[in-house]
N, C-alpha and C positions, 0 to 999 in steps of 0.2 A: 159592522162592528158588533163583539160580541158585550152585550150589558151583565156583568155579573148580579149575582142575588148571595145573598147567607148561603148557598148550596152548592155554587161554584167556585171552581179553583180561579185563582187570578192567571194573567200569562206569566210564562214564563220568568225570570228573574226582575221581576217585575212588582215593588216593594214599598210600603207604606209605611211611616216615620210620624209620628208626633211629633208636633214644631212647637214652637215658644209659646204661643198661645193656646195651645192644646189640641187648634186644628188639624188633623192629617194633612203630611203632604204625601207626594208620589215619585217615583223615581226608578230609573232603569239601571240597573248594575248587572251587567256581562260578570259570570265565574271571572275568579281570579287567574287559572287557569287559563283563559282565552286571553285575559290583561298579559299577561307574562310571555304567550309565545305571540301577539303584536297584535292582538286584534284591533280593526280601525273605529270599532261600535264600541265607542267609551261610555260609562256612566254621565248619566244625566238627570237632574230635575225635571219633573215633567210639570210643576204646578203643586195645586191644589184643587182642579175639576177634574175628580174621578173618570167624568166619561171620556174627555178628550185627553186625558193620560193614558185610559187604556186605549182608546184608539190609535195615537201616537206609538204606542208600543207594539200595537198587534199589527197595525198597516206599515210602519216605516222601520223599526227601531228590530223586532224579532228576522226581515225578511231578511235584512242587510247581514245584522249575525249568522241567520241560517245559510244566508250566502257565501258568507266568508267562511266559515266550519267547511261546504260541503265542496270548497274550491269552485262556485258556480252554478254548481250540477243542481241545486234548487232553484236556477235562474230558466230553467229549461222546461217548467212543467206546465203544464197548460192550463189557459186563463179559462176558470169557471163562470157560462154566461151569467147576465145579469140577472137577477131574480124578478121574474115580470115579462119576461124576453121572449118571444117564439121561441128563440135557442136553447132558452130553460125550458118549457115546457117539453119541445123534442126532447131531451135529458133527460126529464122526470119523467117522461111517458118510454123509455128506452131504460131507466133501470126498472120499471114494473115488472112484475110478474106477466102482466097480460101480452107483453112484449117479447118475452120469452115463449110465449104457449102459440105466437104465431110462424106460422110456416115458413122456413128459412127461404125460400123463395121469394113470399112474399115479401118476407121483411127488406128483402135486396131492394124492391121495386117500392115500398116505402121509403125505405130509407135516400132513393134516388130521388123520390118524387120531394121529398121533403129537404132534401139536398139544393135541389135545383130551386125550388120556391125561397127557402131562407138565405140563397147567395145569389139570390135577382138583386140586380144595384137600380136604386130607384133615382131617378132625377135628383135628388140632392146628394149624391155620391153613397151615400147608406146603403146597408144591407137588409135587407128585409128580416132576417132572421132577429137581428137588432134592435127590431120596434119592438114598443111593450102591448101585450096582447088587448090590453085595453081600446089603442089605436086600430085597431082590426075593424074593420065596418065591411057590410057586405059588398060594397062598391070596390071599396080598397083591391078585396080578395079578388074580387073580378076583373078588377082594373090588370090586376097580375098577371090572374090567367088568360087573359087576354095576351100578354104582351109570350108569354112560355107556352102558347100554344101555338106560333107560329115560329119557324126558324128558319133564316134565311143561311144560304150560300151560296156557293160556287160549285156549279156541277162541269163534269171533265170538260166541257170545252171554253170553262171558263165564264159562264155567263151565270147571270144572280138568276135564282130561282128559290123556291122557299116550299117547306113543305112542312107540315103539320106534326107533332109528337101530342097526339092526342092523350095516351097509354100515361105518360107521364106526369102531360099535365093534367091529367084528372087525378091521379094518385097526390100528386100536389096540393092540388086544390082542395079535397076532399075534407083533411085532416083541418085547415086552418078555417074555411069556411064556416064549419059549426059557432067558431067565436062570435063571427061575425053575425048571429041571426039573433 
C-alpha cells in the first residue's frame, strides 16, 4: 500500500469531501465518461480512515477499473514478488547494474542455478523462491542443496539411476548461502 504525505498525488479518481462534522470523508468516483459507456466500478464511499480507503482504492477498486478500460489485457501482467522474498531479491539483483556487466554466459548459468534453487518445492508444497530471506539459515540452504545435487531417472533401459548436476547446484547455492551465514 502506498501511504500518501503533503508531496504526493492521491490515486487516481480517488476523492476527499468534508462531511457534516467537518471530518473528511473518502470516496472513489470512476470519470463520468466510464459511468456512461457501462462501466461495472461505480462510485463508492470508502469511510473516513484515510489508509484503508486508499488501500481499498489502489488494491481492489483502481485494478478492476483498469481492467475494465483495458478489456482484461491488465489482467495479464505479472505478479511482482513479495518484498522480503528470495524472488525479490533475484529481481533486484537482475535489474542492477552489476547484473548487467556480468558475462552473458555466465548469467545463463546463474540465472539457471538460481531458477532451479527458488522452484525446489519443499515439504509443505511451497516454493523456495517464496520464503522471506530472513528464513534462510545455513542449514536450510544445505538442506537444499543437498536435495538439487542429486537427480534421479531413468536411463535407456529403463532402470532408476541418478547422477549428480554438481555445475548447477553450486551456482544455486552459492548466491542464497551468503544469507544464511
Amino acid at each position: 500500500m502506498n501511504t500518501l504525505d503533503a508531496t504526493s498525488r492521491p490515486p487516481r479518481y480517488f476523492r476527499s469531501k468534508r462531511l457534516k462534522g467537518g471530518r473528511p470523508g473518502y470516496f472513489f468516483e470512476p470519470p463520468t465518461w466510464a459511468r456512461k459507456q457501462g462501466c461495472p466500478v461505480h462510485a463508492e464511499a470508502l469511510g473516513q480512515d484515510f489508509a484503508s480507503a486508499v488501500e481499498r482504492t489502489e488494491s481492489i477498486l483502481l485494478p478492476a477499473f483498469d481492467s475494465w478500460r483495458s478489456g482484461g489485457l491488465t489482467d495479464m501482467l505479472p505478479v511482482l514478488p513479495v518484498p522480503g522474498t528470495f524472488d525479490w531479491l533475484v529481481s533486484v539483483f537482475r535489474a542492477h547494474q552489476r547484473w548487467r556487466d556480468i558475462d552473458h554466459k555466465t548469467q545463463r548459468l546463474y540465472s539457471q542455478g538460481l531458477q532451479l534453487f527458488a522452484n525446489h518445492e519443499l515439504k509443505d508444497g511451497s516454493r523456495v523462491g517464496s520464503k522471506q530471506i530472513t528464513d534462510f539459515t545455513k542449514a536450510f540452504v544445505d538442506a537444499v542443496y543437498a536435495k538439487l545435487l542429486v537427480v534421479q531417472y531413468k536411463d535407456r533401459e529403463g532402470n532408476a539411476a541418478k547422477r549428480e548436476r554438481r555445475r548447477f547446484a553450486n551456482a544455486a547455492k552459492s548466491w542464497p548461502r551468503k544469507f544464511g551465514q
